[in-house]
C-alpha positions as CSV (number, residue, x, y, z in Angstrom):
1,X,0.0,0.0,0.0
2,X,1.2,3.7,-1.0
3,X,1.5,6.4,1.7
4,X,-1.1,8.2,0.3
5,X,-3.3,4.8,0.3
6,X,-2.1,4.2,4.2
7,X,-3.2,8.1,4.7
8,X,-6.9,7.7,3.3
9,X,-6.8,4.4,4.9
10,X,-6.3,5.6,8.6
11,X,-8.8,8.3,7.8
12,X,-11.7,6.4,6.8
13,X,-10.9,4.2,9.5
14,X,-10.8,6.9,12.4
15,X,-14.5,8.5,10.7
16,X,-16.0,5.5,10.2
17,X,-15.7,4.5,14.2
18,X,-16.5,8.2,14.9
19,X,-19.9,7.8,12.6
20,X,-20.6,4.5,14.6
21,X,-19.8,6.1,18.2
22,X,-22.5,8.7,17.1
23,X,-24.9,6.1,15.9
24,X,-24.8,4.4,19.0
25,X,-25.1,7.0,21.5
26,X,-27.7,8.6,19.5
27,X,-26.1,12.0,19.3
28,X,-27.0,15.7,17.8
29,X,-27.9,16.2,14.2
30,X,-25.2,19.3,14.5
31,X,-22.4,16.5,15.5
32,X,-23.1,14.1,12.5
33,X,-23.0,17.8,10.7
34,X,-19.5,18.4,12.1
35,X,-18.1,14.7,10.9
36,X,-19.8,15.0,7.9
37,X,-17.7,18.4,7.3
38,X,-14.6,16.8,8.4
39,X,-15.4,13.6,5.8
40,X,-16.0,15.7,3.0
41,X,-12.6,18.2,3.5
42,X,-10.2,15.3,4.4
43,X,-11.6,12.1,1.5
44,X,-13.7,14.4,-0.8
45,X,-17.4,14.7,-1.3
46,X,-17.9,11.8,-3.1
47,X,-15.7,9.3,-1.1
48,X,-18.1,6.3,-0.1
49,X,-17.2,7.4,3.8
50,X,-18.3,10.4,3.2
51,X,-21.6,10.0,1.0
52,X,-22.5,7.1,4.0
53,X,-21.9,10.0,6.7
54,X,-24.0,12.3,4.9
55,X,-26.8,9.6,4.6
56,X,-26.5,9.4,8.4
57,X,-26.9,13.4,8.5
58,X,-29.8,13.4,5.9
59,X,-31.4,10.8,7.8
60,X,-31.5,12.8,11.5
61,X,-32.0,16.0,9.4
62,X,-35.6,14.1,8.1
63,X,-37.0,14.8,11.6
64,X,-37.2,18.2,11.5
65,X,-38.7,18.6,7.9
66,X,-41.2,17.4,5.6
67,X,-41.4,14.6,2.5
68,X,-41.6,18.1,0.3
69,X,-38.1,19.3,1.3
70,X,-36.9,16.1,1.8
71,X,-37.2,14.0,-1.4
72,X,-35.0,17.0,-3.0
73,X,-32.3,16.0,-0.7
74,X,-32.5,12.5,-1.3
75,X,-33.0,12.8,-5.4
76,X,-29.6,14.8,-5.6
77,X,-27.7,12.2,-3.0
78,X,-29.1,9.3,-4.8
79,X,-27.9,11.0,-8.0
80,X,-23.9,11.5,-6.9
81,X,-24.2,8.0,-5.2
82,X,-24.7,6.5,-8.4
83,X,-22.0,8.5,-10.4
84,X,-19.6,8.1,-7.3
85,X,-20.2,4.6,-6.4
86,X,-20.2,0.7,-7.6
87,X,-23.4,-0.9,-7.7
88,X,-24.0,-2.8,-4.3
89,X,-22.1,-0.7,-1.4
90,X,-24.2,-0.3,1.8
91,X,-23.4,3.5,1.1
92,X,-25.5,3.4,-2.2
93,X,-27.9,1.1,-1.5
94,X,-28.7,2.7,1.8
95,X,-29.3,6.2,0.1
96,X,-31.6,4.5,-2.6
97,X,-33.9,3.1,-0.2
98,X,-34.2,5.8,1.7
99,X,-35.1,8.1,-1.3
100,X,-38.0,5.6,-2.2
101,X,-39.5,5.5,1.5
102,X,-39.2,9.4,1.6
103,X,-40.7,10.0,-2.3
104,X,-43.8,7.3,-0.3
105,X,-43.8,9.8,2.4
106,X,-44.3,13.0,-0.2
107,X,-48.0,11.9,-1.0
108,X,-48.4,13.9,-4.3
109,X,-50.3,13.3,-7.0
110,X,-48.2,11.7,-9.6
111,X,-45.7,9.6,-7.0
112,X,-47.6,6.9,-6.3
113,X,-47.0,5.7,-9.9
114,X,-43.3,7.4,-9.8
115,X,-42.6,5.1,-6.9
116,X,-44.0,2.0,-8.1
117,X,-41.3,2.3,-11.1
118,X,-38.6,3.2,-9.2
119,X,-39.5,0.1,-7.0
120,X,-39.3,-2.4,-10.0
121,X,-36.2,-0.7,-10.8
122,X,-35.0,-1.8,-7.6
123,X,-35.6,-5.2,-7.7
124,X,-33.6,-5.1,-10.9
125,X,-30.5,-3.4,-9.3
126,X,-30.7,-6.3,-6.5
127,X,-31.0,-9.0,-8.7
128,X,-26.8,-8.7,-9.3
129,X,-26.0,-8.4,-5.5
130,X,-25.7,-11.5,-3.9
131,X,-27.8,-10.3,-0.9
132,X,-31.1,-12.0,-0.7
133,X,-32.4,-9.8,2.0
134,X,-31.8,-6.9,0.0
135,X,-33.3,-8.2,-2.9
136,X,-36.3,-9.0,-0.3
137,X,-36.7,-5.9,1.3
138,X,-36.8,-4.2,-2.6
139,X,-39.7,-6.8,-3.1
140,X,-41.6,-5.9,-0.1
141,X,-41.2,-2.3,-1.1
142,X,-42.6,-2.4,-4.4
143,X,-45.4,-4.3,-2.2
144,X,-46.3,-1.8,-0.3
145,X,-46.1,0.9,-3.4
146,X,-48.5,-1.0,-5.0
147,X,-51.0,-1.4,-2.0
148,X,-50.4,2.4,-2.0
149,X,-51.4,3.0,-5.3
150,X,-54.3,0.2,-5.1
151,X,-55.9,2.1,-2.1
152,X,-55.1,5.7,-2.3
153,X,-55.4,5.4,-6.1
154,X,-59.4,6.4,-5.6
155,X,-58.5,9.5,-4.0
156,X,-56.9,11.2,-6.5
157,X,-59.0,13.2,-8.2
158,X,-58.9,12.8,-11.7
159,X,-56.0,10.7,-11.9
160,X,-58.5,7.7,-9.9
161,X,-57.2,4.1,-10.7
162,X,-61.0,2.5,-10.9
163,X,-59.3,-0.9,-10.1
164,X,-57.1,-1.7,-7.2
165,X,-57.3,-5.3,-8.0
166,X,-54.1,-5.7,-10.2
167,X,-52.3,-3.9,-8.2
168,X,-53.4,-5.6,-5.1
169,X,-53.2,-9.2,-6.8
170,X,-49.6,-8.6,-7.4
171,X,-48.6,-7.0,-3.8
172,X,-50.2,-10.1,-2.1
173,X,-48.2,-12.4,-4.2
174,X,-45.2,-10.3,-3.7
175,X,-45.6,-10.0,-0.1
176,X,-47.0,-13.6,0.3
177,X,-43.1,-14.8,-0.6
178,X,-41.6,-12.4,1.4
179,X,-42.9,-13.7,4.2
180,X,-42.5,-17.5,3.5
181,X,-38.6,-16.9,2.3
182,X,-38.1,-15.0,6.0
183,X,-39.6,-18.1,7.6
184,X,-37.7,-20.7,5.7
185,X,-34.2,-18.6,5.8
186,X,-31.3,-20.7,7.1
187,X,-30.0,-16.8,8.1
188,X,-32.5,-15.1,10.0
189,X,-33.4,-11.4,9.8
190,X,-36.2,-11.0,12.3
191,X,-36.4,-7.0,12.1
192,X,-36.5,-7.4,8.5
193,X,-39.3,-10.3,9.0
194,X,-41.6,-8.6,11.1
195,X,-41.5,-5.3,8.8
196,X,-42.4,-7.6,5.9
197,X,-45.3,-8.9,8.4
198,X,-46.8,-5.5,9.0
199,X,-46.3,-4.9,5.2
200,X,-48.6,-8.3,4.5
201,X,-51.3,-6.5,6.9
202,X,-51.6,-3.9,4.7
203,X,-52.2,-5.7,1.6
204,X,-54.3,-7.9,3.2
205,X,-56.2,-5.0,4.9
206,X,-56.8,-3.2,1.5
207,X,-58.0,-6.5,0.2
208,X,-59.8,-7.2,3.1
209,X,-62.4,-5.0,2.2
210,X,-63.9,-7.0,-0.5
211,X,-62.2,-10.5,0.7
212,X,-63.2,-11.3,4.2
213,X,-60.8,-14.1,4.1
214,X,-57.8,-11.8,3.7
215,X,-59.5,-9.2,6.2
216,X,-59.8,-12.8,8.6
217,X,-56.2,-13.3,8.0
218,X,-54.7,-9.9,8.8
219,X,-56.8,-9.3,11.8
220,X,-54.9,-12.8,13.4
221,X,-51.4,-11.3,11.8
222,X,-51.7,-7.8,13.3
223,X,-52.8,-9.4,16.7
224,X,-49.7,-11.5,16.6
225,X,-47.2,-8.1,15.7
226,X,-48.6,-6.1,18.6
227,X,-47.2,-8.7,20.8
228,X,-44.0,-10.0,19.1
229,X,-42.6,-6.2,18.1
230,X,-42.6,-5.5,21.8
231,X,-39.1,-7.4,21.6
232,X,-38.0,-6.5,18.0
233,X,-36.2,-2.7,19.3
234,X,-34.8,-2.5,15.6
235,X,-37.7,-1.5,14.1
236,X,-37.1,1.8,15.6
237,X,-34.5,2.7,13.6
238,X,-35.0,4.9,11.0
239,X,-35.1,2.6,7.7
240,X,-38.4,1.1,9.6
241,X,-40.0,4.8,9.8
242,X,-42.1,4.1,6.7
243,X,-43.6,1.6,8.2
244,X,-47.4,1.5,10.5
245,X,-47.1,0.9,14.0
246,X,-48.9,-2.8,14.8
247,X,-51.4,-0.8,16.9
248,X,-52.7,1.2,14.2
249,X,-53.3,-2.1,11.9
250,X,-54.8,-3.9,14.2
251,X,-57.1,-1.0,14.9
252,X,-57.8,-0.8,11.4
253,X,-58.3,-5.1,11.0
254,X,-60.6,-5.0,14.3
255,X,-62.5,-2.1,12.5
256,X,-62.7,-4.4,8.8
257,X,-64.3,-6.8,11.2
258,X,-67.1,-4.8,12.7
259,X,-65.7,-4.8,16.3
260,X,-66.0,-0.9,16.3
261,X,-65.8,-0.5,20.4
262,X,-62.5,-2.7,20.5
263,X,-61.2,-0.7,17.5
264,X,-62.1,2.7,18.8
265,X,-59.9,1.5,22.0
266,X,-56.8,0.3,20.5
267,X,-57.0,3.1,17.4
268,X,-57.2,5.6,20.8
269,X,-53.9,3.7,22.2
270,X,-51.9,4.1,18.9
271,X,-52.4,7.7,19.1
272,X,-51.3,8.0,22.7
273,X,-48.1,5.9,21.8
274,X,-46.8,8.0,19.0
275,X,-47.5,11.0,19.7
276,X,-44.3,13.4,19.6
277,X,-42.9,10.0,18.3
278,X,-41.3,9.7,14.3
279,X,-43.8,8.6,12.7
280,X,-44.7,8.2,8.8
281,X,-48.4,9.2,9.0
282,X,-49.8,10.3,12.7
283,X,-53.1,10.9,11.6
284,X,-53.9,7.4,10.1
285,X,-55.1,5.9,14.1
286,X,-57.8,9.4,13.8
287,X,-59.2,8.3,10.6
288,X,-59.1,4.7,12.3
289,X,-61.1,6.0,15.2
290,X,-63.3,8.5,13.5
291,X,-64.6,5.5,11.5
292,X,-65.1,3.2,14.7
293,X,-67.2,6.5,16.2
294,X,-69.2,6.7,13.4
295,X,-72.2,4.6,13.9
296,X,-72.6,6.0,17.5
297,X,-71.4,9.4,17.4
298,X,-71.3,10.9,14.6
299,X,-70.5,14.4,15.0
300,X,-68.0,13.4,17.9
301,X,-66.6,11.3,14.5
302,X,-66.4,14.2,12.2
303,X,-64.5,16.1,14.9
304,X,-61.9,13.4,14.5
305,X,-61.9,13.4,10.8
306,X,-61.3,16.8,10.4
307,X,-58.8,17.0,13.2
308,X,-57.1,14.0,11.0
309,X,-57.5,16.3,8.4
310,X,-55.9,18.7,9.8
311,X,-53.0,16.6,10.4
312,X,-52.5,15.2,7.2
313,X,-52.3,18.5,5.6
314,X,-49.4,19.9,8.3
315,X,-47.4,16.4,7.7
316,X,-47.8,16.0,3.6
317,X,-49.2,19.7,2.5
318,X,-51.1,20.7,-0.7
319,X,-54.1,18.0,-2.0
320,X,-52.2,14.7,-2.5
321,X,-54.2,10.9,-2.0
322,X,-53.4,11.2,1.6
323,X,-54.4,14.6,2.4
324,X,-57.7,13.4,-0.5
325,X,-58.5,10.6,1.5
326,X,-58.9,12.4,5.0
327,X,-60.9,15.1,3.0
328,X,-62.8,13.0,1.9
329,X,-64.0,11.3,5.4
330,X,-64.7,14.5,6.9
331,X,-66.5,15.4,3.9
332,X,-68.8,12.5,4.3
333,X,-69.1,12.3,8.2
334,X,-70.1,16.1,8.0
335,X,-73.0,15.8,4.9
């Protein structure tokens, strides 16, 4: 090795167990600032150490803002990542991910068909790694995209999708063997398992409602993640932040099956659990529970709706299918 290899060598060794002391001991946003500065002076803004610091940054930084200002970020990083870097480095394939679960976050009109081609995509840049949980979590992605387009598809104004059932044919397939490769893996990856769980729910929850069968089947699946993620503490880190909470589905299954009391209960409990916590859509337990309220108070239900409303519009803005679909609850609780 050169002097000038044993140099870059020692440095991307010293920031690389600075970025992980951060990591671990959950520090400031203005510290991973700081290393990320000290990357980019000393190996250059493209290095890999330093594009993987500044996903680290980028990721902490996501708190504080929305999916409007966000996706920007991610577009560009995702851009120099795949000019700077070989297919397959946990730097690259890190920053790609997150730009799909923040472009899901954004909610306009338009992305929901954006992302469920940048998700194929992704399947197709995993296929040539020799990581089958990556190519996994890129299936269960394009999953969830397509339960997203499938079920907010019908609030989106002109652009409506009149039907889900393609879409939702092909997510349950999808997420069907995502589930049954985790169980049969000879190399476990239980946070990854249980996301691809709560990802199932939500299929079968969107086909639930014509399909009591699937409806059946994730009411017993979102009973058995409120227990078992009690012990999973990965799925708080932030590449799970796109993801539910187990409360909310099962709030949402118990609702599918008419148990509107229990619903209302638990949907009540998911909103006392995350509030002032990160997570992708706080208003989805209010639409759970203004629905459950419905058929015995209904203007203590349109109160709800609206203040879902409400939220929706201050976490995704302007008149996307998420901010559409709360609209159009309150619109029909209040007629």
């Amino acid at each position: 090795m050169q002097p000038g290899q044993d140099r870059e060598h020692a440095i991307v060794g010293r920031i690389s167990a600075r970025l992980q002391t951060l990591i671990g001991t959950g520090r400031a946003t203005a510290d991973f600032a700081l290393l990320c500065g000290e990357a980019e002076r000393r190996l250059g803004p493209e290095h890999e150490t330093t594009l993987l610091t500044e996903y680290h940054l980028e990721v902490r930084r996501d708190a504080d803002r929305g999916p409007a200002a966000s996706v920007p970020v991610w577009e560009s990083l995702r851009e120099r990542a795949g000019k700077s870097l070989p297919a397959g480095t946990p730097a690259e394939l890190a920053i790609r991910f997150r730009h799909l679960r923040r472009l899901r976050c954004r909610g306009r009109h338009g992305d929901l068909d954006l992302l469920v081609g940048l998700c194929r995509e992704e399947i197709g840049h995993r296929a040539v790694i020799p990581d089958p949980h990556g190519a996994g979590e890129a299936r269960t992605d394009l999953a969830l995209a397509l339960r997203d387009r499938a079920w907010l598809g019908g609030f989106t104004g002109p652009a409506a999708r009149p039907d889900p059932w393609p879409d939702l044919r092909e997510a349950v397939a999808l997420i069907e063997g995502e589930v049954r490769r985790h169980r049969e893996s000879p190399v476990p990856d239980q946070p990854a398992a249980v996301a691809a769980r709560r990802v199932q729910v939500e299929v079968l929850l969107a086909a639930g409602r014509a399909d009591p069968a699937a409806a059946g089947r994730a009411l017993a699946i979102a009973d058995e993640l409120v227990l078992a993620e009690e012990d999973v503490t990965d799925l708080r880190d932030p590449a799970y932040d796109h993801l539910t909470p187990a409360h909310v589905l099962l709030a949402e299954a118990l609702l599918l099956a008419g148990r509107t009391e229990e619903a209302a209960r638990v949907a009540r409990l998911a909103y006392a659990l995350h509030a002032g916590t990160r997570v992708f859509d706080p208003a989805r337990p209010l639409l759970a529970l203004a629905r459950s309220e419905a058929r015995t108070d209904r203007a203590g239900a349109a109160r709800t709706a609206r203040a879902a409303l409400e939220q929706r519009t201050a976490t995704f803005g302007g008149d996307g299918p998420y901010v559409a679909e709360a609209a159009d609850l309150a619109g029909a609780l209040t007629s």
